[in-house]
C-alpha positions as CSV (number, residue, x, y, z in Angstrom):
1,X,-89.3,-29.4,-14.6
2,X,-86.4,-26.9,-16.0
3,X,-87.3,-24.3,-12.8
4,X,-87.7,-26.6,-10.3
5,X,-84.5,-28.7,-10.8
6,X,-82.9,-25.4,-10.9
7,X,-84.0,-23.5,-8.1
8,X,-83.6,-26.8,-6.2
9,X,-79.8,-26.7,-6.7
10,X,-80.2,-22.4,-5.9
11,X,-82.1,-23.3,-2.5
12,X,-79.1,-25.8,-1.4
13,X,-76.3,-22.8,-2.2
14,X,-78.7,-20.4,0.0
15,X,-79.2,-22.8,2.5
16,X,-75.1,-23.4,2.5
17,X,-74.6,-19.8,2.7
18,X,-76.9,-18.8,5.4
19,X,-75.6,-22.1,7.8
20,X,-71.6,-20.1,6.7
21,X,-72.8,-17.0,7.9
22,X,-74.7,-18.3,11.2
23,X,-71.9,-20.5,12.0
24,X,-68.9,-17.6,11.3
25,X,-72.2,-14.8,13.6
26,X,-71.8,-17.0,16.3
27,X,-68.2,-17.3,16.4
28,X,-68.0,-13.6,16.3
29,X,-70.3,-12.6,18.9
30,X,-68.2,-15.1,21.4
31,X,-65.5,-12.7,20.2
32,X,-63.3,-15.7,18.7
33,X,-61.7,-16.2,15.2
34,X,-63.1,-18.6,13.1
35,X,-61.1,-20.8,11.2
36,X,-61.2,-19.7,7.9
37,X,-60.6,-23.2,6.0
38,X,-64.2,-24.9,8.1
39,X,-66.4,-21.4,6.7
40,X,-64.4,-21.4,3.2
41,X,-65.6,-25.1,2.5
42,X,-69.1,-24.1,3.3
43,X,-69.3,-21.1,1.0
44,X,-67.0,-23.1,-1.4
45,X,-69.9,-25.8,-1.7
46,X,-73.1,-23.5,-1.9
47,X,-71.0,-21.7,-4.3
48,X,-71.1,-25.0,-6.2
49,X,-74.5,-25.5,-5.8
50,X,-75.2,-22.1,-7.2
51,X,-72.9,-22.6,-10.4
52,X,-74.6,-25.8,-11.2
53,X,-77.8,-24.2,-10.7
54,X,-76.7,-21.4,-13.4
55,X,-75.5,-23.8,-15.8
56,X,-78.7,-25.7,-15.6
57,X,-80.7,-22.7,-15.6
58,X,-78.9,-21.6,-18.9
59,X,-78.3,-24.9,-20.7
60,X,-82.1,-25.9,-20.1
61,X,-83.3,-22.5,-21.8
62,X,-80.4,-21.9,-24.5
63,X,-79.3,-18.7,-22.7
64,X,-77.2,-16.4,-20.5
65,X,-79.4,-16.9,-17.5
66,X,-79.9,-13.4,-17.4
67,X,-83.8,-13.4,-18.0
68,X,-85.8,-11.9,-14.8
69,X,-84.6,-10.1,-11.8
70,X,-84.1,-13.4,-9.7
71,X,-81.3,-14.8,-12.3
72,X,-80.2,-11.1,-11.7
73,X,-79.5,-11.0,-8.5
74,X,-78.3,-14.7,-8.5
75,X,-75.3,-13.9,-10.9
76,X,-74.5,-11.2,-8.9
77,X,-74.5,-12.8,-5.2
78,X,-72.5,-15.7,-7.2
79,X,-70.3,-13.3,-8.8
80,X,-69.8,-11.6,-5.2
81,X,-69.1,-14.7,-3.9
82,X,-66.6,-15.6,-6.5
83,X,-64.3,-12.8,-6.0
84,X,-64.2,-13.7,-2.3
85,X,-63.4,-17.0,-2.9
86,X,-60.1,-15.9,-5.0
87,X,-59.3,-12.4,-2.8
88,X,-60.5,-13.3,0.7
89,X,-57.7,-16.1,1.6
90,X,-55.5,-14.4,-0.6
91,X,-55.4,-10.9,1.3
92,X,-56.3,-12.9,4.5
93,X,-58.8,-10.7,5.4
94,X,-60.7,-11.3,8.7
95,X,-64.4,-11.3,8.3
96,X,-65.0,-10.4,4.4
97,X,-66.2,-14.0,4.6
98,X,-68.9,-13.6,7.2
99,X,-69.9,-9.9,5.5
100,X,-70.0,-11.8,2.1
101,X,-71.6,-14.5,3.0
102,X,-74.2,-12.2,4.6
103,X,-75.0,-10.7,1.7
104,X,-75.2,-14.4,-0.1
105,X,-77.6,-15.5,1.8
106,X,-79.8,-12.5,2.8
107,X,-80.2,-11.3,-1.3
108,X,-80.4,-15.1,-2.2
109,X,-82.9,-16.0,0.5
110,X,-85.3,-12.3,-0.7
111,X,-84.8,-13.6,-4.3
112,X,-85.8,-17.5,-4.0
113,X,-88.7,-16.1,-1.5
114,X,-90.4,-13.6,-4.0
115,X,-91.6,-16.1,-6.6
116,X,-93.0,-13.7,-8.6
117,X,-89.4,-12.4,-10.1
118,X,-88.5,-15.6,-11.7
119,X,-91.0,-15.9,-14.6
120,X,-90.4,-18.0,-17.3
121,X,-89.2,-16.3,-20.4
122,X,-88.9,-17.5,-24.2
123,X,-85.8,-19.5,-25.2
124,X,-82.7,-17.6,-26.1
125,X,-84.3,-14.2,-25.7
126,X,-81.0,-12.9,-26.6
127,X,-80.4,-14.3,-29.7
128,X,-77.9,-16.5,-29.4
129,X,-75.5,-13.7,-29.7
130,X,-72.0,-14.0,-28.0
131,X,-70.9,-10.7,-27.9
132,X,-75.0,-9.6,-26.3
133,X,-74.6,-12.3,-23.6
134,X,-70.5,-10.9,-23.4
135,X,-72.4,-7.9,-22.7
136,X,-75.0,-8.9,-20.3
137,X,-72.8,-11.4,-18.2
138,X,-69.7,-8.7,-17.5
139,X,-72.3,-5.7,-16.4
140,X,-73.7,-8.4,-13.8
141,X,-70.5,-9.1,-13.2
142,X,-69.5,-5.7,-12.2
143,X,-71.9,-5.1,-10.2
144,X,-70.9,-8.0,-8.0
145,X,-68.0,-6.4,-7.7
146,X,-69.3,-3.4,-6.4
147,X,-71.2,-5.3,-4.1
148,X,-67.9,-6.8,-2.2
149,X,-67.0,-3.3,-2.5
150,X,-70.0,-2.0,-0.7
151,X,-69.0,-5.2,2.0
152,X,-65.7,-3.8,2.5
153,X,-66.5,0.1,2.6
154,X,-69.2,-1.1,5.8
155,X,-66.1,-2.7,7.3
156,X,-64.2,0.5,6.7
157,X,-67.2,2.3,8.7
158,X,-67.2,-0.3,11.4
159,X,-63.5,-0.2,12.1
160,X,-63.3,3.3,11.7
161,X,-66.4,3.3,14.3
162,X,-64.7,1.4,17.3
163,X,-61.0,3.0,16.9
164,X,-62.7,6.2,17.6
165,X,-65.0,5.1,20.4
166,X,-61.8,3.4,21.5
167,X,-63.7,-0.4,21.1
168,X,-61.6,-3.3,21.4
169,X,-64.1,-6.0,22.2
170,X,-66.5,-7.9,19.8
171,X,-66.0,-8.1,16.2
172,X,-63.1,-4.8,16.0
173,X,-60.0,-6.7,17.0
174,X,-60.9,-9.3,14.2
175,X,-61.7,-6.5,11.3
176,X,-58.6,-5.7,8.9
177,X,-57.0,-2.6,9.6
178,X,-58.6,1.0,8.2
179,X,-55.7,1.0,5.8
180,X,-55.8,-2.4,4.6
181,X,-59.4,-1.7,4.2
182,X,-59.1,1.5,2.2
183,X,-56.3,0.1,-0.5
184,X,-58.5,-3.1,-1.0
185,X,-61.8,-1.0,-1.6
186,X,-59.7,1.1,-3.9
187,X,-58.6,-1.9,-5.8
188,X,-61.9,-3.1,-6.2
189,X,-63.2,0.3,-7.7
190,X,-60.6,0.4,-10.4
191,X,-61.8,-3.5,-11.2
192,X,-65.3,-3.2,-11.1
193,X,-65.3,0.0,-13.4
194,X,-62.8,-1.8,-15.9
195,X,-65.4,-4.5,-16.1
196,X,-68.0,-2.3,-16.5
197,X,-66.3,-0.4,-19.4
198,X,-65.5,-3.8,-20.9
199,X,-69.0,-4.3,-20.6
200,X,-70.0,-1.1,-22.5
201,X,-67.5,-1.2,-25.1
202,X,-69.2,-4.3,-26.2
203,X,-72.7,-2.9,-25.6
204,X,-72.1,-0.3,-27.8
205,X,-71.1,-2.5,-30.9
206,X,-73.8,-4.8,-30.7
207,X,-76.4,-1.8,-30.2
208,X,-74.7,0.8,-33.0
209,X,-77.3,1.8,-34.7
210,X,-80.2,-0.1,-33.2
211,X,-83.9,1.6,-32.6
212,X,-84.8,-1.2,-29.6
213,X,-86.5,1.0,-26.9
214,X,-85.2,-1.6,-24.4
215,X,-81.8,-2.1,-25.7
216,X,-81.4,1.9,-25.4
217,X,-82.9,1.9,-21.7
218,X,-80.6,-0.6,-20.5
219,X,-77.8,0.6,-22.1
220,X,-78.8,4.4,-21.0
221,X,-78.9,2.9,-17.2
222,X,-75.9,0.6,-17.3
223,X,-73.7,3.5,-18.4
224,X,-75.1,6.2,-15.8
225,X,-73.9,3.2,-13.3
226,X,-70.8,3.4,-15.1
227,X,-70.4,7.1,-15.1
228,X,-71.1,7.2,-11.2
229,X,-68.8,4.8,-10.6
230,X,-66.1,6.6,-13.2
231,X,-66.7,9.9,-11.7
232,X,-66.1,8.0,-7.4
233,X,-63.2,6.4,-8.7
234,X,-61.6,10.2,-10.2
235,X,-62.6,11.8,-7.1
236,X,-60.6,9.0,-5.1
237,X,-57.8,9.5,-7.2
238,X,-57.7,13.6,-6.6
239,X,-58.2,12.5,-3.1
240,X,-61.7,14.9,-3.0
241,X,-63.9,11.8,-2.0
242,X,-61.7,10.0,1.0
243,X,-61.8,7.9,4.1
244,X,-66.5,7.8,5.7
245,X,-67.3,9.3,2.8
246,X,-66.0,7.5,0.1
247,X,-67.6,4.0,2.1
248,X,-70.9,5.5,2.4
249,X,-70.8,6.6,-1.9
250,X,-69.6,3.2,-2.2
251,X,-72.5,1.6,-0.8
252,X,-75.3,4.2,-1.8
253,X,-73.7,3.6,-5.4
254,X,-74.2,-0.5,-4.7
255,X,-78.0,0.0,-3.8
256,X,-78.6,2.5,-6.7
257,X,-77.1,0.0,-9.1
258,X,-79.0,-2.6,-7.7
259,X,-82.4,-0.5,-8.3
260,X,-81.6,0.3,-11.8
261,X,-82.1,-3.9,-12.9
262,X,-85.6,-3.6,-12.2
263,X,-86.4,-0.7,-14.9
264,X,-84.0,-2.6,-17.3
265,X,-86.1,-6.0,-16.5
266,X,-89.7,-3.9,-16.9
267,X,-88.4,-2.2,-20.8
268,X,-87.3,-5.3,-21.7
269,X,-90.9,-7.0,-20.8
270,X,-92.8,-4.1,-22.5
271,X,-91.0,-4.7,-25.5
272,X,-90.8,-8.1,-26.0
273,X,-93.9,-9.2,-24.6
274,X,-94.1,-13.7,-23.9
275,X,-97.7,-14.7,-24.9
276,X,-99.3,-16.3,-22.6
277,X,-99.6,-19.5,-24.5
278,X,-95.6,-19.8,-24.4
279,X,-95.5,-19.2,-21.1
280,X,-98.1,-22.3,-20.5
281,X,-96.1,-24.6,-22.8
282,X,-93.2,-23.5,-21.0
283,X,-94.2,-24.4,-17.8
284,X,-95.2,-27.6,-18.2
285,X,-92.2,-29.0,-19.3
């Protein structure tokens, strides 16, 4: 079966990313530095898992696997755990790995777990369109961006935390400094609302002049994300939204973004409706 092959191959990259983060939990709470090469082959292999799992997902069912809120929150946590992959050994940054892999695991784990938010859909509900699953593939993307931005903004917190209570035992000596902290959450802003503007340039071409209810609502959602994000990254940049509270927007932000798939999902059900029968001849393939 199409679903079962593929959540197969998405249980083995959650199961991969939960053994990373227990192994890189215990080494923290003996107050020792993992080696980073033993928990970057573990992520690198779930993150394998989880690609092949996508691609099977979306060759099996002619489409962006973009369909219900679990392939949602699948792209994201593998989109997350791309970016760490490329920027965590190359700004050698002590623990993004067992923050990200965290979040890997714990949103992958919810997401394979709640059965009910990976229903079958039709076949290319997109249409086959490039430039619709260009659209639809970059916004996730984004947003899994902001979520290693929301990881690094609760490192900010953390750090910032035990320097003032004056903590140097446990996980502080091995967090990256405030600083270093602070320039690579600002980096990730400016990428993750680039992407996202990407995203909505392209939304806005393929939906010019359209009268889909759902195509407006998800469009109308994606670019209030975008706007909030726009307006965090101009008050960074005046330096009126700095240091705690720029991390706690940045993760409020991540949480609201992550509520606005659902409403996206629902208007996209309401007006494309699978019957029933589909769904049948679907599921016993």
């Amino acid at each position: 079966m199409i679903t079962a092959d593929s959540r197969s191959l998405f249980w083995g990259g959650c199961i991969l990313y939960t053994v990373g983060f227990i192994y890189a939990l215990a080494e923290v709470i003996r107050s020792r530095r993992y080696p980073r090469s033993v928990l970057l082959s573990i992520l690198g292999a779930g993150f394998v898992m989880q690609t092949a799992a996508l691609y099977w997902r979306g060759y099996s069912m002619n489409r962006c696997p973009l369909g219900n809120p679990f392939e949602f929150l699948q792209f994201m946590t593998w989109s997350t755990m791309l970016l760490y992959l490329v920027v965590g050994p190359a700004f050698r940054m002590s623990l993004l790995g067992f923050f990200t892999s965290g979040l890997a695991a714990g949103v992958g784990l919810v997401s394979l777990l709640v059965v009910s938010w990976d229903r079958l859909g039709p076949r290319g509900f997109m249409g086959g369109d490039p430039l619709v699953q260009t659209h639809a593939s970059t916004a996730l993307f984004s947003y899994g961006v902001f979520g290693l931005l929301a990881l690094t903004s609760a490192m900010y917190l953390i750090q910032n935390f035990g320097l003032k209570r004056k903590r140097h035992r446990g996980m502080f000596p091995m967090l990256p400094s405030v600083l270093q902290l602070d320039q690579m959450s600002g980096r990730l802003l400016l990428a993750g609302v680039s992407v996202l503007s990407f995203s909505l340039l392209i939304g806005a071409l393929t939906n010019s002049g359209s009268s889909d209810m759902a195509k407006l609502i998800k469009l109308g959602l994606t670019t209030a994300v975008w706007a909030a994000y726009f307006l965090l990254l101009l008050l960074r940049w005046v330096n009126r939204l700095v240091s705690t509270r720029f991390a706690w927007t940045s993760i409020l932000l991540f949480l609201i973004a992550l509520g606005s798939l659902w409403p996206v999902d629902r208007s996209r059900l309401a007006a494309a409706p699978v019957p029933s029968a589909e769904l049948d001849e679907e599921s016993n393939e």
